[in-house]
DOTI-609147 format. One record per residue (C-alpha): residue number from 1; residue in three letters; y, z, x. Coordinates in steps of 0.05 Angstrom, whole numbers, plus 32768, in hexadecimal, padded with zeros to 4 digits. Layout:
BEGIN
DRENGU markol fimar   py   pz   px
DRENGU    NUM   ALA    Y    Z    X
...
end
This chain:
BEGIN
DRENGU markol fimar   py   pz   px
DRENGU      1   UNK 821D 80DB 7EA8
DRENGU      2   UNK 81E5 80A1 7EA7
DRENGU      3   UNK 81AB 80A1 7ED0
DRENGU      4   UNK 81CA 8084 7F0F
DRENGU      5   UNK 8204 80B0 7F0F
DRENGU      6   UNK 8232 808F 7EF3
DRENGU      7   UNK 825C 80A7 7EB5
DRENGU      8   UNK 8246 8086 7E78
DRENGU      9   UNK 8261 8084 7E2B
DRENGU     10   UNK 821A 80A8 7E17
DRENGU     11   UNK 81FF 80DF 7E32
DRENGU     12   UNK 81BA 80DB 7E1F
DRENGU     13   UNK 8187 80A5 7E20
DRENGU     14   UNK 8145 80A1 7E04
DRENGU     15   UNK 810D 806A 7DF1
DRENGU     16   UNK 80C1 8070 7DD6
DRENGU     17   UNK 809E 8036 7DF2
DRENGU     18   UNK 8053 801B 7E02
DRENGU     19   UNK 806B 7FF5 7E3F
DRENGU     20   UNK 80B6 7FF8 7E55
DRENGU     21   UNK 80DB 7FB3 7E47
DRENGU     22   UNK 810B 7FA5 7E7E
DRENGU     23   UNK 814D 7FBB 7E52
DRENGU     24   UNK 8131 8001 7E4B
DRENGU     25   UNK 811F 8010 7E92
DRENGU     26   UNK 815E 7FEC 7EB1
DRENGU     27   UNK 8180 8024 7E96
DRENGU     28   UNK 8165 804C 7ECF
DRENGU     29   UNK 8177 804B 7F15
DRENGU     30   UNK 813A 802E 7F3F
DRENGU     31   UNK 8121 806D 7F5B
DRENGU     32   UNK 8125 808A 7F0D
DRENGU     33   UNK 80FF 8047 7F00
DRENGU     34   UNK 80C3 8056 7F38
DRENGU     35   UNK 80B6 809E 7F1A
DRENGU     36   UNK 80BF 8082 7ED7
DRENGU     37   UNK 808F 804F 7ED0
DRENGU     38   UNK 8053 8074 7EFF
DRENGU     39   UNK 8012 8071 7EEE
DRENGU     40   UNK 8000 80BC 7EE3
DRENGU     41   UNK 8006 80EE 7F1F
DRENGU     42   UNK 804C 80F6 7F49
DRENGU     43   UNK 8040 8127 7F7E
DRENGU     44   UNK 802C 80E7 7FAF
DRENGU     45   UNK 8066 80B9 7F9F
DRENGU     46   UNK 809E 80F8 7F9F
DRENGU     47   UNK 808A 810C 7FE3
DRENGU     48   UNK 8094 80C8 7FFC
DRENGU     49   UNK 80CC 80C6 7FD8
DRENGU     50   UNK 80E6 8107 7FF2
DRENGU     51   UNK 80CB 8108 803A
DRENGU     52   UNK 80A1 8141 802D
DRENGU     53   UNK 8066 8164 800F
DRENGU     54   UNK 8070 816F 7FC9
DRENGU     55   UNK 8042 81A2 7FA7
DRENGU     56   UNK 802C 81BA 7F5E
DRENGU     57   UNK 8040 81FA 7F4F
DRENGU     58   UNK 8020 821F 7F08
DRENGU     59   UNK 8050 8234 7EE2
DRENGU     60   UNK 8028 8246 7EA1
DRENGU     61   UNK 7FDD 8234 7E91
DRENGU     62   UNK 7FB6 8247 7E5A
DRENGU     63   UNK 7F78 8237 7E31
DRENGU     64   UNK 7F9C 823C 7DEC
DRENGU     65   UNK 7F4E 8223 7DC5
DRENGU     66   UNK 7F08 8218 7DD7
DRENGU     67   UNK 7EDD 81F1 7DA2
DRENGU     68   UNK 7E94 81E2 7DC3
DRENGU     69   UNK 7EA8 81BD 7E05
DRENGU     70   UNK 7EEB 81A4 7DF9
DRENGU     71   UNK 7F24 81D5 7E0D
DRENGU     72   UNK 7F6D 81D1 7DFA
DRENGU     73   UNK 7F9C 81E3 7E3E
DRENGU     74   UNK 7FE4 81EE 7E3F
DRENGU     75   UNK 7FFF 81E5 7E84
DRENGU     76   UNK 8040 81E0 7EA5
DRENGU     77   UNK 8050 81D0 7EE9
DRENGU     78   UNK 8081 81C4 7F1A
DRENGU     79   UNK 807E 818E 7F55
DRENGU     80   UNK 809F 81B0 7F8E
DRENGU     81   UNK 80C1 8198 7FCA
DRENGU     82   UNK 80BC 81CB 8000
DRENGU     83   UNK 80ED 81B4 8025
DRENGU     84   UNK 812C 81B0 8000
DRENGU     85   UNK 810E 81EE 7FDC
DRENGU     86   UNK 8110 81D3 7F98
DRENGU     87   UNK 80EC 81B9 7F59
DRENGU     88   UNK 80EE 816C 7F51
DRENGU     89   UNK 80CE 8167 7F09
DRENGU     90   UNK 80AF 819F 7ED8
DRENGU     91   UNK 806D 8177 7EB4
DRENGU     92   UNK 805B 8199 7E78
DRENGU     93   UNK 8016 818A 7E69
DRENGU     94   UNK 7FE3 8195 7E21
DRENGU     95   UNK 7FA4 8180 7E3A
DRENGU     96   UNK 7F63 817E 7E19
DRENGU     97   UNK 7F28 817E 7E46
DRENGU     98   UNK 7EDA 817C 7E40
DRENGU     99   UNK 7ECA 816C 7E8A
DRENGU    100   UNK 7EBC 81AE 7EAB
DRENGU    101   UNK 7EC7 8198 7EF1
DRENGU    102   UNK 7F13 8186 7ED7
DRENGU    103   UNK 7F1B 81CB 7EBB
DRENGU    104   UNK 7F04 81E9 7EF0
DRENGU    105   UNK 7F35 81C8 7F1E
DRENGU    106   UNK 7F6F 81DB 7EEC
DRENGU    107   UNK 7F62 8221 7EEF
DRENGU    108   UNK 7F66 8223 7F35
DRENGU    109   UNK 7FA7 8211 7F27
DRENGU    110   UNK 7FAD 81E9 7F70
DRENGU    111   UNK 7FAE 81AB 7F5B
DRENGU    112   UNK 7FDC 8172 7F32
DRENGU    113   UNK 7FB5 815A 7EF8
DRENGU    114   UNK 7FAE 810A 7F14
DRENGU    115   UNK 7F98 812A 7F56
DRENGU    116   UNK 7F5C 8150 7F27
DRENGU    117   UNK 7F49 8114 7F14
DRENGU    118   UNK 7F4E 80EB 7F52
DRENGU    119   UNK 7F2D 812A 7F78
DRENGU    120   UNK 7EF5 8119 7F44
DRENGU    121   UNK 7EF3 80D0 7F41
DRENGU    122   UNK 7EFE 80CE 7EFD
DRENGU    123   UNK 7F1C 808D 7EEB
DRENGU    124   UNK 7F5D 8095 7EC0
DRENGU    125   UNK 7F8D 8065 7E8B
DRENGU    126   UNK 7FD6 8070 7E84
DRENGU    127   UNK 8005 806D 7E4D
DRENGU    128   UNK 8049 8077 7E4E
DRENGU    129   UNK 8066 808E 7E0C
DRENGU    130   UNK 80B0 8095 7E1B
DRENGU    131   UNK 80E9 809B 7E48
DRENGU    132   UNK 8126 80C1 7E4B
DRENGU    133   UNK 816A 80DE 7E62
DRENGU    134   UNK 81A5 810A 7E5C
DRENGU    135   UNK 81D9 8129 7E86
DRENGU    136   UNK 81A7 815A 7EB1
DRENGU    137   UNK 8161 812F 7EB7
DRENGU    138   UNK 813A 80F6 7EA3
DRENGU    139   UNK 80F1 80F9 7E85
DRENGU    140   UNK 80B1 80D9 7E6F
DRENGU    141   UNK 807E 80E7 7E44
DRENGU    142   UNK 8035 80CC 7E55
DRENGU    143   UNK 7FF1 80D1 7E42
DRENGU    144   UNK 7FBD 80CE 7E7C
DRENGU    145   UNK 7F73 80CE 7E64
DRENGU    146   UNK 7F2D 80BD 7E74
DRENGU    147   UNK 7EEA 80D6 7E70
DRENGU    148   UNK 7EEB 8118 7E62
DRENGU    149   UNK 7F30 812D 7E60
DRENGU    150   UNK 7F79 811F 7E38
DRENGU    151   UNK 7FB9 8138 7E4A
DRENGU    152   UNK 8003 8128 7E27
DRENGU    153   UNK 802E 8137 7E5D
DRENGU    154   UNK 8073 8140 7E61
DRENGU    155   UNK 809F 8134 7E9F
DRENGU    156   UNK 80E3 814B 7EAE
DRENGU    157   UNK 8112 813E 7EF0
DRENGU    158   UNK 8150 815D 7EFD
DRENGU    159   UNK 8185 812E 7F0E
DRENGU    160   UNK 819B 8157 7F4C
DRENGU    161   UNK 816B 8148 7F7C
DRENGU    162   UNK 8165 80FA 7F74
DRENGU    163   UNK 81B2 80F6 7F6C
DRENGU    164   UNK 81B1 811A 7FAF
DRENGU    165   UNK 817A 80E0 7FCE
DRENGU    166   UNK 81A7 80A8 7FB3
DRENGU    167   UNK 81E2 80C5 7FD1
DRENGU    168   UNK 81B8 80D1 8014
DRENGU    169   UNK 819F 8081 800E
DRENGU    170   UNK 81E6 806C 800A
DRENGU    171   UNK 8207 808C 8044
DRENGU    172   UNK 81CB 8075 806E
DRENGU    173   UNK 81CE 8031 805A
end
């Protein structure tokens, strides 16, 4: 299957990039495409998208190394949509983090990681590293960094879900 559904010679798909050139992401469906290409945090965008309140649930989060007053984190997440009662993308995170209003937020474990940093006003840059597919999900990788703090974050959907939207979107339209 391809990333709209669709059965496709390949099952898998994937591209390291700076910026996406329009060949790579036009492999992707246009909601893929929206999640894809988003500048850092989700949890706002897939509740629109899904109608409802997503929310971050800690899965795993631990200070793995502590050198003066940067700490090394290893977080992983999932965004949760209530109301269908399922995960719509597991972000694993390694973060390293010397602004101790940022850790603080992360161990209360409430929080996304761009909402941290928006909660804080800390301004933030962007850069997408790759994209992918195969038959189950699609994924990025992203770094997201500014004063203070550095994360590598992977993020992974499950087809399911957004299969399920684009089949809703078509019988309504």
């Amino acid at each position: 299957m391809d990333v709209t559904g669709a059965t496709a010679s390949r099952n898998q798909y994937a591209a390291a990039i700076g910026d996406p050139s329009p060949e790579q992401l036009q492999r992707f469906s246009p909601l893929r495409r929206r999640l894809l290409t988003t500048a850092g945090s989700l949890q706002a965008t897939l509740s629109e998208i899904f109608g409802s309140p997503v929310s971050v649930v800690v899965l795993h989060q631990e200070v793995l190394h502590q050198e003066e007053r940067e700490r090394q984190v290893d977080r992983m997440i999932d965004l949760v949509c209530a109301a269908r009662g399922i995960a719509v993308c597991r972000a694993t995170t390694r973060a390293w983090v010397t602004n101790d209003a940022i850790l603080r937020l992360m161990r209360e474990g409430t929080l996304g990681l761009g909402q941290i940093t928006a909660t804080l006003g800390v301004a933030t840059a962007f850069e997408l590293d790759a994209i992918g597919c195969d038959v189950d999900s699609f994924w990025r990788r992203y770094r997201l960094f500014g004063d203070g703090f550095s994360y590598r974050i992977h993020e992974v959907f499950p087809e399911a879900p957004y299969k399920e939207l684009e089949r809703e979107e078509l019988e309504r339209s």
